[in-house]
C-alpha positions in Angstrom: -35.1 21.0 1.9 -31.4 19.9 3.4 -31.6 16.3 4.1 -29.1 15.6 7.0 -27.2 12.2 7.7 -29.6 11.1 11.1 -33.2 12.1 9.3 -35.5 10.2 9.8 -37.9 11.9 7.8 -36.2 11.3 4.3 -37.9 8.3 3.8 -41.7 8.7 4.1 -41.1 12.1 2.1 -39.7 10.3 -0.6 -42.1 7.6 -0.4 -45.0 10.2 -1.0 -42.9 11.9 -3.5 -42.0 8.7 -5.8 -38.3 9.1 -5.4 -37.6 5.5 -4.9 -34.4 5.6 -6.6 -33.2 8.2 -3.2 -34.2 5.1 -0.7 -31.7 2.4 1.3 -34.4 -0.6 1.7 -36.4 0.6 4.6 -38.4 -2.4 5.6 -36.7 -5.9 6.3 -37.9 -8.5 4.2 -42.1 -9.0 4.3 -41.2 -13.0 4.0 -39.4 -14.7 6.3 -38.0 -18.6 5.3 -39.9 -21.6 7.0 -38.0 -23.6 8.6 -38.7 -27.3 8.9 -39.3 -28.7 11.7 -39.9 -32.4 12.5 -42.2 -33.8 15.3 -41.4 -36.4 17.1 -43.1 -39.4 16.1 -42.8 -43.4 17.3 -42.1 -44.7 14.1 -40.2 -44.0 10.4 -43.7 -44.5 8.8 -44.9 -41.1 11.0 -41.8 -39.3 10.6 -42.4 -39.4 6.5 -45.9 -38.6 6.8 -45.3 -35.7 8.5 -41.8 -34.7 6.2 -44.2 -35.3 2.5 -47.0 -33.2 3.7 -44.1 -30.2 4.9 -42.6 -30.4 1.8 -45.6 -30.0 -0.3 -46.7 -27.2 1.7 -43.4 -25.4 1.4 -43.7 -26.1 -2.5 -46.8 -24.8 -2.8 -46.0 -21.5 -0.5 -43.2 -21.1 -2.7 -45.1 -21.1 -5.6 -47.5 -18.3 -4.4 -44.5 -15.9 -3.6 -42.9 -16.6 -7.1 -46.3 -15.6 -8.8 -47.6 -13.0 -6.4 -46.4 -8.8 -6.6 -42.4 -8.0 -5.8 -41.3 -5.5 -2.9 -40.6 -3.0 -5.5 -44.6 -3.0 -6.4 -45.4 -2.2 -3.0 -43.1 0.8 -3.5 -44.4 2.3 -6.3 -47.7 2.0 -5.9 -48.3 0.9 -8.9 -50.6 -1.9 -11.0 -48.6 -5.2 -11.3 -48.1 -6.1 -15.1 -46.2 -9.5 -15.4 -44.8 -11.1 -18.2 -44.2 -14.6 -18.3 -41.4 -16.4 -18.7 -42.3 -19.9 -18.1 -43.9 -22.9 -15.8 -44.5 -20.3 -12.4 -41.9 -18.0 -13.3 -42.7 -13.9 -13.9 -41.0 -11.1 -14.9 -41.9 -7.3 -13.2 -41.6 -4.8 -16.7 -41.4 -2.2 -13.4 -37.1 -2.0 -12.2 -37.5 -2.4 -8.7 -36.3 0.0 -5.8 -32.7 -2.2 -5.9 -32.1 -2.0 -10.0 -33.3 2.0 -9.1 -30.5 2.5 -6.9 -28.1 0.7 -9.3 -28.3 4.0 -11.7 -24.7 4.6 -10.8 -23.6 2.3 -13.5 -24.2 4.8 -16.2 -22.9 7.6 -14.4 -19.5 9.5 -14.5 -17.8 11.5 -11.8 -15.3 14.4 -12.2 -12.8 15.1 -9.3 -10.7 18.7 -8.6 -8.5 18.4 -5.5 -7.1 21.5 -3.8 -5.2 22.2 -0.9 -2.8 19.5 0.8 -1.6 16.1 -0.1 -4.3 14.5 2.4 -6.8 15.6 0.2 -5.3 13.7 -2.9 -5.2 10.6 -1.0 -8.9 11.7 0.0 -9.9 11.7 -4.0 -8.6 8.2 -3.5 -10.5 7.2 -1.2 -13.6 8.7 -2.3 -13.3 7.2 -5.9 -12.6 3.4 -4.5 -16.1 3.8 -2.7 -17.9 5.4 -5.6 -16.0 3.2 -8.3 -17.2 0.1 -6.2 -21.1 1.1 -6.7 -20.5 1.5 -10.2 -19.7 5.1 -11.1 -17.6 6.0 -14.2 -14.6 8.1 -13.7 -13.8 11.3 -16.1 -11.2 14.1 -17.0 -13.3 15.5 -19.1 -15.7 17.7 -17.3 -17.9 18.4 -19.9 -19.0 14.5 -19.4 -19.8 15.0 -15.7 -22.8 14.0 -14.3 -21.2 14.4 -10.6 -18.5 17.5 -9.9 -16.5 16.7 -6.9 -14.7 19.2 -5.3 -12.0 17.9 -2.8 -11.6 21.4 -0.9 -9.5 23.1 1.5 -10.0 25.1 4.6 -6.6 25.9 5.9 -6.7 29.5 4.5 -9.5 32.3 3.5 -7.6 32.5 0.1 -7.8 28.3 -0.4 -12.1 28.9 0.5 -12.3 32.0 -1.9 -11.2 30.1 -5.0 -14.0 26.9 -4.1 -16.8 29.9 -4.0 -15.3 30.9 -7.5 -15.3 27.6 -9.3 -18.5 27.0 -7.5 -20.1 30.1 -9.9 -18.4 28.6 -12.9 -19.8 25.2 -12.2 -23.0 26.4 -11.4 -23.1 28.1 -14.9 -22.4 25.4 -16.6 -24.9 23.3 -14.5 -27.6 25.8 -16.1 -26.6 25.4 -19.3 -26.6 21.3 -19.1 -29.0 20.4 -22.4 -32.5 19.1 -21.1 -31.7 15.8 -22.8 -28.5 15.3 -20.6 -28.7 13.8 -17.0 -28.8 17.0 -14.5 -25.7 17.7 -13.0 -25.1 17.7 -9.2 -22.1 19.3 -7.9 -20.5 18.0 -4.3 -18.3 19.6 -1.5 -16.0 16.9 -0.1 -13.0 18.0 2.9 -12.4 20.2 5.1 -14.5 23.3 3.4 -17.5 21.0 3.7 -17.9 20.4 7.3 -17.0 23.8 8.5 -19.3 25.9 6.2 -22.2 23.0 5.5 -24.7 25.4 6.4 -23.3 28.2 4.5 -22.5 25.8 1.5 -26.3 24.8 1.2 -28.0 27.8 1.3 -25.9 30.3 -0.5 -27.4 30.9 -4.2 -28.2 26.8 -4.0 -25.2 26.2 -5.8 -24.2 22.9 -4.2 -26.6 19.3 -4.1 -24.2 16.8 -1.7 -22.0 18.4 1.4 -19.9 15.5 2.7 -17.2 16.2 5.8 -13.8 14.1 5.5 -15.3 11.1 7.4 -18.2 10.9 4.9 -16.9 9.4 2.3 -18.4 5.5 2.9 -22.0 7.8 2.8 -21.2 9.3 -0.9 -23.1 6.8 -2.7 -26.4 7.1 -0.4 -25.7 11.0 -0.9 -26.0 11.5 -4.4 -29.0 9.3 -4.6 -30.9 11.7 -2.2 -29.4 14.6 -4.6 -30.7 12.6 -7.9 -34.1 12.8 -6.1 -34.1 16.5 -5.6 -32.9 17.2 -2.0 -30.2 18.4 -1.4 -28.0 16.2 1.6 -25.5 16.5 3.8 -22.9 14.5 6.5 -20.4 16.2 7.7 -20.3 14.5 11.5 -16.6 14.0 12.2 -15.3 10.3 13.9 -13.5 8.9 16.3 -13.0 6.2 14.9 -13.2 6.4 10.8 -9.2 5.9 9.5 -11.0 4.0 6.2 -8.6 1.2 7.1 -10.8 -1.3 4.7 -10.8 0.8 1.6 -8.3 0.2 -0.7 -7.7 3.8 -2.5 -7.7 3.9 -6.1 -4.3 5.2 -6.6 -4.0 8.0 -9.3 -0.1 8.6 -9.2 1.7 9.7 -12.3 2.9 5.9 -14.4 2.4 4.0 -11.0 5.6 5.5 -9.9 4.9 7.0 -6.6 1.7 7.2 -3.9 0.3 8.8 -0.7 -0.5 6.0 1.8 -2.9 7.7 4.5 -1.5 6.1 8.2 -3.5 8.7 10.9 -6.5 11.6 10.2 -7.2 14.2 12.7 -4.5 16.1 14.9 -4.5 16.6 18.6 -2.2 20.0 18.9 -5.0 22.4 19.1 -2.1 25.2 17.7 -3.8 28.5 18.2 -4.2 29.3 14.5 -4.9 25.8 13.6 -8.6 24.8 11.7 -7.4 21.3 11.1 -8.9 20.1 14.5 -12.2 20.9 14.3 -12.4 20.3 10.0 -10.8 16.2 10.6 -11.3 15.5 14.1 -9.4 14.3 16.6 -6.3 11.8 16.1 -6.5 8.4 15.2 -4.5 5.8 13.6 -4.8 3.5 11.0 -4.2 -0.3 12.0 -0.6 -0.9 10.6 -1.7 -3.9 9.3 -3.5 -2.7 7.1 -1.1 0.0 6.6 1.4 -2.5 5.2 -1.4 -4.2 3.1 -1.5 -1.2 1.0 2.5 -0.5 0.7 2.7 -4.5 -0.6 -0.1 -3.7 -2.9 1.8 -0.7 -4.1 4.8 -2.5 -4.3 3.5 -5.2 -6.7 2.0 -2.8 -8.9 6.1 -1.8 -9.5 5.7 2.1 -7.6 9.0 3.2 -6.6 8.0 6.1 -3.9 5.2 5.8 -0.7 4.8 8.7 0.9 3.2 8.2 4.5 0.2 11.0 5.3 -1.1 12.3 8.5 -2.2 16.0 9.8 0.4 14.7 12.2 2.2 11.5 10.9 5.0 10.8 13.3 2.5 10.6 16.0 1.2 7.6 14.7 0.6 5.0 17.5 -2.0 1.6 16.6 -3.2 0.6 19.5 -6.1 -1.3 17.6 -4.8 -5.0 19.1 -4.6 -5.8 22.7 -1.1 -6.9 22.7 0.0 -3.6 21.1 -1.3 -1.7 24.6 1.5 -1.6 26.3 2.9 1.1 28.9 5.5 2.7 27.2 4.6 6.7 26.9 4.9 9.0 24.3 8.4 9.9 23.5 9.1 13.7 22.7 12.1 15.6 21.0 14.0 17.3 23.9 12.9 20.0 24.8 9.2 20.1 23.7 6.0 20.0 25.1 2.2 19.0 24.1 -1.0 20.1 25.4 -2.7 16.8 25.3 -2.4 13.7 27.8 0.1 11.4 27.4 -0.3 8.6 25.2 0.7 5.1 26.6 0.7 1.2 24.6 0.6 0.3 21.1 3.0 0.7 18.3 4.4 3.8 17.5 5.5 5.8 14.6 9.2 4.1 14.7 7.4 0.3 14.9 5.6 1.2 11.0 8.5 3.2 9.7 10.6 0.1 10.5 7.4 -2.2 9.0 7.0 0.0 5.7 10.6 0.3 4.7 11.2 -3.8 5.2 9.1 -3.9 2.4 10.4 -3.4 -0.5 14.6 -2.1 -0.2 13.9 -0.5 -3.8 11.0 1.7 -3.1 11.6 4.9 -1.4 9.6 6.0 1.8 8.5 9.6 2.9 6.1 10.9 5.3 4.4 14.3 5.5 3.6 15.9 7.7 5.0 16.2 10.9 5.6 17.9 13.9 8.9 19.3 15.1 7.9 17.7 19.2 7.8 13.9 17.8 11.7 13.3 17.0 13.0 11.3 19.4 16.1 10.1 18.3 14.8 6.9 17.9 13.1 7.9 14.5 16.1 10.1 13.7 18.8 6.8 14.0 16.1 4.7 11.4 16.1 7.0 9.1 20.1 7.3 9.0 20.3 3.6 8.8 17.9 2.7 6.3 18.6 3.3 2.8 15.2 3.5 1.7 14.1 6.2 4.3 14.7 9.3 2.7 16.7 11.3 4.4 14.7 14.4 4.0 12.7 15.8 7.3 10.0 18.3 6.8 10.5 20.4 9.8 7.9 23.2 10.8 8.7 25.7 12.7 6.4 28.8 12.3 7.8 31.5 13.9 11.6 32.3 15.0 10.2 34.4 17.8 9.7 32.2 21.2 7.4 34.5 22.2 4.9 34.2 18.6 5.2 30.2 19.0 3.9 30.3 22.9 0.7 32.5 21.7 0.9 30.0 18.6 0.9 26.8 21.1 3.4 24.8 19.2 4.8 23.5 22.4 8.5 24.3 21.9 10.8 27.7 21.8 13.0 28.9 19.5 16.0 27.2 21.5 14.3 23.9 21.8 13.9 23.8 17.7 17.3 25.0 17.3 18.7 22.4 19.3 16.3 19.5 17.5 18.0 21.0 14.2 21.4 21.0 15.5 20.8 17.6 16.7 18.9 15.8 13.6 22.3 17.5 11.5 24.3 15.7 13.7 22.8 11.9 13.3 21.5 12.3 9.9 25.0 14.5 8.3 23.5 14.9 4.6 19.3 15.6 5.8 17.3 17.7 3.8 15.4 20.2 5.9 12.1 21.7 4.4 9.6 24.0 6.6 6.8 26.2 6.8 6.5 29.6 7.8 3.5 32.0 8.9 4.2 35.8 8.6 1.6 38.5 10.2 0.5 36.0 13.0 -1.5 37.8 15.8 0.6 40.2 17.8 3.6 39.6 15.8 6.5 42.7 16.0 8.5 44.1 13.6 11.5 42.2 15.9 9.8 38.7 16.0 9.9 39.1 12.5 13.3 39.5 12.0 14.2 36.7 14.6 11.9 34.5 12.1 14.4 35.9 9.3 17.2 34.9 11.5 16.1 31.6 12.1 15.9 30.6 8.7 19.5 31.7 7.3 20.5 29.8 10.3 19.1 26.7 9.4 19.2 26.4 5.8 16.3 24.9 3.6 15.9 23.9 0.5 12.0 24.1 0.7 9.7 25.9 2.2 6.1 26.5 2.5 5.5 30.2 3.5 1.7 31.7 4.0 0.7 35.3 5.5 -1.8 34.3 8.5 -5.4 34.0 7.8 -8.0 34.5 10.6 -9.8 30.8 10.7 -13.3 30.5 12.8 -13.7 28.0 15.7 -9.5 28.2 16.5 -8.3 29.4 19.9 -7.1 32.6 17.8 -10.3 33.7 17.1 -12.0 33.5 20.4 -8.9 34.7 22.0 -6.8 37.1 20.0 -6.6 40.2 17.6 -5.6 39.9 14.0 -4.0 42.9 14.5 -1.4 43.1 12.1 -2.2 45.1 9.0 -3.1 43.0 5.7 0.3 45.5 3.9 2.5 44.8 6.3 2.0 40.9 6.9 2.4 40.7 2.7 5.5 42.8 2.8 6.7 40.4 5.7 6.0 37.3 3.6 7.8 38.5 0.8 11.1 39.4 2.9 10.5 35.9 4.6 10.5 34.5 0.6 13.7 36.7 -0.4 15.7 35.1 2.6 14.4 31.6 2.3 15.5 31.7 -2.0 18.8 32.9 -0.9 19.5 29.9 1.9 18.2 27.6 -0.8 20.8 28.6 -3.4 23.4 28.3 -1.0 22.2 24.8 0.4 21.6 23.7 -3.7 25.0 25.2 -4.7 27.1 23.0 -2.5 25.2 20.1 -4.4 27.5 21.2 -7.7 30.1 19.0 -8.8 27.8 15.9 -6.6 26.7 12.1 -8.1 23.1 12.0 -6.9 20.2 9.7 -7.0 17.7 10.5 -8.8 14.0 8.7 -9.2 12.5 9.4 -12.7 9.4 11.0 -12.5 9.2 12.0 -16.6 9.2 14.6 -19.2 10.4 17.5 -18.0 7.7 20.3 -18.1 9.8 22.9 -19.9 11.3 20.9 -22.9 10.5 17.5 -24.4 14.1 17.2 -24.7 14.5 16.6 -20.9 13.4 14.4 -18.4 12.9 15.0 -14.4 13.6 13.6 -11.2 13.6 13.9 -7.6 16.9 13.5 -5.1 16.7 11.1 -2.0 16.5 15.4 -0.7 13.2 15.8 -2.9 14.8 18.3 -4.7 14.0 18.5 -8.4 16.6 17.4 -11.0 16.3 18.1 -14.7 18.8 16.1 -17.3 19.1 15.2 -21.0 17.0 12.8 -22.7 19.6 10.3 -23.8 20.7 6.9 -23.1 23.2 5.7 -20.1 24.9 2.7 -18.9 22.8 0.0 -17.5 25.1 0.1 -14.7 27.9 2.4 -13.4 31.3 1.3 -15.5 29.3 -0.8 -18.2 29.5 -0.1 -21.8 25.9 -1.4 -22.4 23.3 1.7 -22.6 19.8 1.5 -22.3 17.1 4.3 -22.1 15.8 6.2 -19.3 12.1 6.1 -18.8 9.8 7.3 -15.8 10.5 4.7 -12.7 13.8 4.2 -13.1 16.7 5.1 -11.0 19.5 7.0 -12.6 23.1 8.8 -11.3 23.2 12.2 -12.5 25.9 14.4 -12.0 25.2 18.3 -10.6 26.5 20.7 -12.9 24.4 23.7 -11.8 21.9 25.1 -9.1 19.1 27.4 -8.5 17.1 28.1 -5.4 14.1 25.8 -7.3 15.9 23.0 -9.2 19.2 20.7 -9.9 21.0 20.5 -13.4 23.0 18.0 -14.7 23.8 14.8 -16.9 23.0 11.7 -16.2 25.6 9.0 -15.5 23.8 5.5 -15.7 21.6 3.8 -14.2 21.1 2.7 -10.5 18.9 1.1 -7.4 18.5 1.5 -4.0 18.9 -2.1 -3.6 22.0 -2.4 -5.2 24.1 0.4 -3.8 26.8 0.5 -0.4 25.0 1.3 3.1 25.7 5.4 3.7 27.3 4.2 7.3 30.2 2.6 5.3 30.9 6.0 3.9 32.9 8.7 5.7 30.5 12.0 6.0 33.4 14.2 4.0 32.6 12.1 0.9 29.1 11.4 0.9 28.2 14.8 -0.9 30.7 13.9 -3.9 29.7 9.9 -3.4 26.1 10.2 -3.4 25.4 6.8 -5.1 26.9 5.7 -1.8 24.1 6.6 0.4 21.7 5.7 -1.9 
């Protein structure tokens, strides 16, 4: 039986069944307090009269509840058995429906992520709720009594791997010793709400299905699943940002976090499931946006990155005197399909917020779209040193006529001229992308324009994906997948070739430059190194060894995960940075980038810190 998130009907079936430990109280309170209520009398003699015999009847009332049956008894339906523990005072040997639903405290949960960087900060969230109702957190998943996967749904490959680990899990759910508590194995994201159905009734293999606006429910979830139902919630909000919940950051030594400012996305691209898997787009109030950063901040992490299926549309309008008139402002050039937003405070309003902070902690945001550039946004970024000036840039397609079946709102022209024109106000930016190859009706020549379009831009990162037919899009109901599964692989991988090759180029004129670096740690390959990221989020690996505490100094100290070191670029691949690290740095204490001509910021990078 699938218990849904509106049924009514859980409750009396558990209540025949026994499972009291699957119940939210049901009933209000059978007592209700007394209030005391004077009448009024001629004289002081009258008025205590009446107050004497009101309190001894309240005493003695209060003295039948204390030695009469508790709620719980009336729940279990069973025989009262009291131990005393003094004068009018008893003790139920029964727990009661309350302690019942406390079993959490002896519980652990295990968490696997997939997909995008929303869905880490989704674990986050997820854990702060569970954590709060007394669930243990493991990394050991042999400890589990609760499997969490935080799933994806973007792609059929990303859905394919959940139905694998699902088998595994299941397994090893079978082989659980009878001694142990039974394991029950939960669906979280995106993958959840658009295949609930489908995720409860193949092969039984999963107990709790909750969509990404379910998370607040988890705790009521699992205790319908410890009582042998199987339940589910996977209605998508309006309204649900999780503003209130703190998320229980995971990030590697404290040293950098996902901060989640909007859920849901409004652009309805063609190929797009995001829509109809998170809902429509709303905002988190940035006050409680900047809560978090502060938060962050005092607990010494040096990177935020800002999340959203489409973060630069932010807009809070969640305070009256946010609602003013001003409209959405677009990059030049670009459309959207939606209405016009008007009021409230925009995407430039919380970058400006967030990087006031804290002028030693870097700020990011991922990820956005190409249409919501003004060059508003574009100006704060080359102003403030904290901003990273790094833009993730999607762009899809090079063929105008692939992004108008795509519905992205611009043309190939119109994203040109927002590159050209971010290059221009931001000299040293960092452009990353994504790409789809194979996309419905796309030629042999729109491919090529796409091959076009990214030696003329130049990235240093890039995301790149053969298309993947998703139910409930526009695409489905309206279009072929009519490219062959061969050719959109052999397109991918020419799309891969070309983008490796501008990204060598873009990295090699790094060579011979002081840059920035933020210590992230060890680096994977050797013991001997440590790793970084550039204000560009390009990796950097170095030697282990002490440096100057500060540029010129003959005092060395050691470099440790956190810290911000110069390192000078002695080498370059498509994938990484080489070099040797100089000493050590901050953002705060480093020249504005404006008082820097742009011919020497590349050799100067400490400059622009």
């Amino acid at each position: 039986m699938t218990t849904c998130y509106k049924s009514c009907a859980l409750g009396a079936n558990l209540l025949n069944r026994g499972h009291a430990r699957a119940l939210k109280p049901l009933f209000p309170s059978p007592w209700r307090p007394i209030t005391s209520t004077r009448s009024r009398c001629c004289s002081d003699l009258a008025n205590a009269d009446v107050s004497s015999r009101e309190r001894r009847t309240l005493d003695k009332f209060k003295s039948r509840i204390s030695s009469g049956p508790g709620f719980g008894d009336f729940i279990k339906s069973v025989p009262v058995n009291q131990t005393s523990l003094g004068d009018g005072e008893h003790l139920d040997e029964h727990t009661s429906l309350y302690e019942d639903l406390e079993m959490a405290n002896s519980r652990t949960v295990y968490f696997e992520t997939y997909g995008c960087q929303m869905n880490v900060n989704d674990t986050e969230i997820a854990w702060a709720v569970l954590q709060k109702k007394g669930y243990q957190r493991t990394v050991d998943l042999k400890e589990a009594d609760v499997v969490l996967l935080v799933t994806c749904s973007i792609r059929e490959k990303a859905e394919q791997k959940i139905w694998n680990r699902l088998q595994q899990l299941t397994s090893m759910k079978k082989r659980r010793l009878k001694s142990h508590t039974p394991m029950k194995i939960g669906i979280l994201g995106c993958m959840a709400e658009r295949l609930k159905t489908e995720l409860l009734e193949r092969e039984k293999l999963v107990d709790v299905v909750a969509g990404p606006d379910a998370y607040r429910d988890l705790p009521r979830l699992l205790a319908v699943a410890d009582g042998g139902q199987q339940a589910s919630n996977v209605l998508l909000s309006l309204e649900e940002t999780y503003a209130d919940i703190m998320p229980v950051h995971h990030a590697a030594q404290g040293r950098s976090a996902f901060v989640s400012i909007m859920r849901g996305c409004d652009n309805m691209c063609s190929y797009c499931i995001v829509p109809f898997t998170r809902g429509r787009e709303r905002s988190r109030p940035l006050t409680s946006v900047l809560e978090e950063v502060r938060m962050l901040s005092d607990q010494g992490v040096k990177e935020v990155t800002l999340l959203g299926q489409n973060v630069n549309s932010y807009r809070d309008m969640s305070e009256e005197q946010f609602c003013g008139s001003q409209p959405t402002q677009l990059s030049r050039g670009f459309q959207t399909i939606y209405k016009t937003k008007q009021g409230g405070l925009r995407f430039p309003d919380l970058l400006d917020r967030v990087s006031r902070i804290d002028p030693d902690m870097r700020i990011r945001f991922t990820s956005p779209h190409p249409k919501d550039f003004p060059d508003e946004v574009l100006h704060l970024i080359a102003e403030r040193k904290n901003i990273c000036q790094q833009i993730h840039l999607p762009a899809q397609s090079g063929s105008s006529r692939v992004l108008k079946t795509m519905r992205r709102g611009y043309t190939r022209e119109a994203y040109l001229d927002l590159v050209k024109n971010i290059k221009n106000i931001i000299p040293e930016v960092s452009l990353s992308s994504d790409f789809i190859s194979g996309f419905c009706g796309e030629t042999e020549d729109d491919h090529q324009q796409t091959l076009s379009l990214i030696r003329e831009v130049g990235y240093n990162v890039g995301f790149l994906f053969a298309y993947s037919m998703r139910k409930k899009t526009q695409a489905f109901h309206r279009l072929r997948d009519d490219v062959p599964a061969g050719v959109k692989q052999r397109r991918l991988e020419e799309c891969m070739g070309v983008f490796r090759e501008e990204a060598a180029r873009v990295n090699a004129a790094l060579i011979g430059s002081t840059q920035l670096v933020l210590v992230e740690g060890d680096s994977k390959r050797s013991a001997d190194d440590l790793c970084g990221r550039t204000d560009g989020n390009m990796k950097v690996i170095f030697p282990k060894e002490d440096v100057s505490v500060q540029p010129g100094e003959s005092n060395t100290a050691s470099v440790k995960g956190g810290d911000y070191v110069l390192v000078k670029i002695s080498s370059a691949t498509s994938q990484s940075l080489r070099g040797r690290a100089v000493s050590h740095s901050s953002l705060r204490g480093t020249t504005t980038r404006d008082e820097t001509p742009p011919r020497h910021r590349l050799d100067e990078h400490q400059m622009r810190a």
